[in-house]
N, C-alpha and C positions, 0 to 999 in steps of 0.2 A: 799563727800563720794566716795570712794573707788581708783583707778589708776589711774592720771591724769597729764597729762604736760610731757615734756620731761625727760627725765637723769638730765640733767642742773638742770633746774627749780626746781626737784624734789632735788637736794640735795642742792639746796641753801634754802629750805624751812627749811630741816632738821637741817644744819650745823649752817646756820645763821639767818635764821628764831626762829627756837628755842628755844635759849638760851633767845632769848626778852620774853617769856614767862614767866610771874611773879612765880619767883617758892615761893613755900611754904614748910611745912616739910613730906606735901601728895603733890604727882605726884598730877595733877589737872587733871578731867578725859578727858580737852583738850589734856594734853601731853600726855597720854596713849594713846590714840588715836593715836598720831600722830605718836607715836614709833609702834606703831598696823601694822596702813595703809601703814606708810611709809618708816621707817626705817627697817624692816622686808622684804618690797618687795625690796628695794633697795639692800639688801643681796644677796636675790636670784639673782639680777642681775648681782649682782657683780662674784658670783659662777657660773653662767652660761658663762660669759665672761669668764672665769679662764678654765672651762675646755671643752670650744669653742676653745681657743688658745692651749690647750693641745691636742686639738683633731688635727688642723692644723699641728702639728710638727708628728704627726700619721700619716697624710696620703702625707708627702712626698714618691715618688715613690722608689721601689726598684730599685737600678743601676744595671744595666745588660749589660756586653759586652760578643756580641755572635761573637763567631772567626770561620771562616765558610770559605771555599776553599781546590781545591784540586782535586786527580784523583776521577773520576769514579761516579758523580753523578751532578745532574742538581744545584749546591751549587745557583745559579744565581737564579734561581724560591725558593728555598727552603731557603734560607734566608728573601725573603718577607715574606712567608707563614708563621716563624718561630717569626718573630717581631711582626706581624701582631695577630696572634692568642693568643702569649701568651698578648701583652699587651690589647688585648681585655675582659681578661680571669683575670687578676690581676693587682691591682696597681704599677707595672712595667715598665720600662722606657728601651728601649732595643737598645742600640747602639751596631754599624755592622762593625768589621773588617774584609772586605771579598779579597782575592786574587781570579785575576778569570783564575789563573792558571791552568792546570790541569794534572796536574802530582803529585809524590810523595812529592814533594819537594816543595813546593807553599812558594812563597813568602807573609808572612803573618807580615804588619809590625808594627803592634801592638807590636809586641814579642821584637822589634830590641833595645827600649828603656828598661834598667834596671827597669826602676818605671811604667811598661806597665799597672799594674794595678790598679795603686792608684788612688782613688775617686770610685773605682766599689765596687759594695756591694756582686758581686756572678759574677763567670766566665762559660760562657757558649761554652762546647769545642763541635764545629762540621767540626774540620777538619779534611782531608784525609791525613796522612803525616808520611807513613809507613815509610820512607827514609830516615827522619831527625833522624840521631841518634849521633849528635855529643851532647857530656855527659854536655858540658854547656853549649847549648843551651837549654836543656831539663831541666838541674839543675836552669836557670836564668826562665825559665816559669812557673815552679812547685813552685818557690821560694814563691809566693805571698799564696800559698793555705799550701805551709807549718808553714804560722805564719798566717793560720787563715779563711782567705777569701774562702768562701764555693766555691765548683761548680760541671756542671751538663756538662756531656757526653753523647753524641748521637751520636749512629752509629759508623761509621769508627773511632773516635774519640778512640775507644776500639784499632785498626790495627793500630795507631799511634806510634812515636818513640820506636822503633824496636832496640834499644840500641846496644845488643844482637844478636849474628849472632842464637845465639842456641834459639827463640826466640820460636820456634814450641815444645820446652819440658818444662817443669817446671822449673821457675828461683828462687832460696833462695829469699825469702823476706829479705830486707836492702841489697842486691848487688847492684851494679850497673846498670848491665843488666836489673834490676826489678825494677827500680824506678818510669816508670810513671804507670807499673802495680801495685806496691805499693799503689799510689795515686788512683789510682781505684779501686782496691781491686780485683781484679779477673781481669787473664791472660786470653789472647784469642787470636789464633793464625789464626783463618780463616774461610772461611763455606762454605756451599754446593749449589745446585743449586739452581735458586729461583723460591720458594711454596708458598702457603699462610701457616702464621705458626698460629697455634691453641696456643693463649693466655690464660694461665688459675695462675689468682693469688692465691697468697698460703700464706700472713700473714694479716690477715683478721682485726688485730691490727694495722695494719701503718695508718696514716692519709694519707698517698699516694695513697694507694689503696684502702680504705675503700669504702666501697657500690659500686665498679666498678663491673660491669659485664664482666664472661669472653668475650672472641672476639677470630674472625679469620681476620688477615689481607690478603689483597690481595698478590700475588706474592713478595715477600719476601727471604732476606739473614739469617739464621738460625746460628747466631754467635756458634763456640764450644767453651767449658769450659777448659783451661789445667789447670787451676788452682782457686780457688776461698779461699782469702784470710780469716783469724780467725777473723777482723776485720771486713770483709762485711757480709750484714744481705739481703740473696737475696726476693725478693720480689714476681714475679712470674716467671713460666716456659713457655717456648716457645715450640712447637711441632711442627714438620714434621716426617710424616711417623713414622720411630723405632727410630727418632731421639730427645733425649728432655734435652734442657739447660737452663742455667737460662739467663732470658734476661732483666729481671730489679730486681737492687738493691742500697742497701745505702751501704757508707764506712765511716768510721770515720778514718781521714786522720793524722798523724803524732804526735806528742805530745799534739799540739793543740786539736786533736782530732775535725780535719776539717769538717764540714757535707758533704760529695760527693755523688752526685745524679747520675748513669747511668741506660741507656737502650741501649741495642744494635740494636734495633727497627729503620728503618727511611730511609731504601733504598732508596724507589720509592718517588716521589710527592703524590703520592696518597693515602700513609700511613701516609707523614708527614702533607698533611692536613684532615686528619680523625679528628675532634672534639675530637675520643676516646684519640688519640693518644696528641692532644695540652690538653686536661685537664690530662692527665699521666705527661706529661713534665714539664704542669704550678704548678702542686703541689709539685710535685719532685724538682723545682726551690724554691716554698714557705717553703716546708719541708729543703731545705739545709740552708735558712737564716732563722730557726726558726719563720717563720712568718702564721704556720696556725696551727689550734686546732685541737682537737682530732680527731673529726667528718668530718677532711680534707678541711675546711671552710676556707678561708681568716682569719687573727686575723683582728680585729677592724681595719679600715682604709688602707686593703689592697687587698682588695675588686673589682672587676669591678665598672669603673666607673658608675653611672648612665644614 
């Protein structure tokens, strides 16, 4: 009676055990039995296998190349704390193209190969590279997110390729001048001295923001707004003093209809590893490759490790 013997054993009972069973034109209440106990549980084994291996092809990690260097911030500390927290935080796998240049112009040579992005699942921009404004190198970076490949901007990554000399007024969306502000959704020309800025989210429906509490970060750059795109859907506002912009939102990028996660949050060390601030980034990252629920959760299998 009841579960016994291995897998094996257990199906050569069924398969070729069986059949030597003297049949009759009534099932003999041996073989009921033995379809009962044994062929019944062997199903479920077999169904648990099936979506045991379904669940393994789940929790392959999400690919993540974070592109990190440049003027005017400690990129060297803030790239560990960056890989570090979010794959802490999500089934995430976070390879690091960093230049430890520092100037506008960083050599960043991820970018130098046409197919820079292929095998990444999401591109994570935190470089400083107001300088780079030549139209195809900007055109060969953007190329991967315009057929498709989600991705997520922090910080200076906003003050990035400046195309555009007139970059401090409003650029048409689809010019040229406007094409990696297209790709964000919102233009941003500069900011003011550093405060702590008063966080306060405002669509209370994102899985990004849900159930967060506002915050005041420590001393802090207060990005301005010249523009914010019909496309992006900002997410909350940042305060200093009489000053207040939006400093995190989504865009939905080019035909594709890309998912692009920014914040312009992430000066200091001491912002970028706030906890508040790696579970802002790590959902913003799950939200752009549609991998978390409503309630801003991991989907099934992309999750923090155990």
């Amino acid at each position: 009676s009841g579960w016994q013997g291995s897998p094996h054993k257990i199906a050569k009972t069924i398969f070729f055990d069986a059949p030597k069973i003297k049949y009759t034109t009534r099932l003999s209440t041996r073989l009921k039995k033995l379809i009962m106990k044994r062929i019944f549980p062997l199903t479920a084994i077999i169904s648990i296998l099936t979506l045991s291996a379904k669940a393994d092809e789940l929790v392959k990690p999400i690919k993540a190349l974070l592109v990190i260097g440049g003027c005017c911030h400690d990129y060297a500390t803030q790239k560990e704390i960056l890989k570090a927290g979010i794959e802490a935080r999500a089934n995430i796998a976070v390879d690091v193209c960093y230049s430890a240049e520092k100037d506008t112009t960083p050599d960043l040579a991820c970018y130098k190969n046409a197919q820079w992005a292929d095998g990444y699942d999401v591109i994570i921009h935190d470089e400083c590279s107001a300088d780079i404004k030549d139209l195809l190198t900007v055109q060969r970076m953007l190329e991967p997110h315009r057929k498709g490949i989600p991705g997520v901007n922090l910080h200076c990554a906003a003050h990035s390729y400046r195309i555009s000399p007139a970059f401090a007024k409003p650029i048409a969306s689809g010019s040229e001048g406007a094409i990696w502000f297209d790709y964000l959704g919102l233009q941003s020309s500069g900011h003011g001295k550093q405060l702590p800025i008063s966080i306060t989210y405002i669509d209370s429906n994102s899985p990004i923001t849900k159930n967060f509490d506002n915050w005041t970060t420590v001393n802090e750059e207060l990005y301005n707004n010249i523009d914010i795109r019909e496309s992006a859907t900002p997410l909350a506002h940042g305060t200093q003093g009489e000053s207040k912009t939006v400093v995190v939102w989504t865009n939905r990028y080019s035909d594709k209809k890309t998912r692009v996660f920014s914040t312009t949050l992430g000066h200091n060390n001491e912002t970028v590893a706030d906890p508040r601030y790696l579970d802002l980034v790590t959902r913003g990252l799950l939200w752009s490759c549609d991998k978390i629920d409503p309630d801003g959760k991991p989907l099934t299998g992309y999750g923090p490790s155990k």
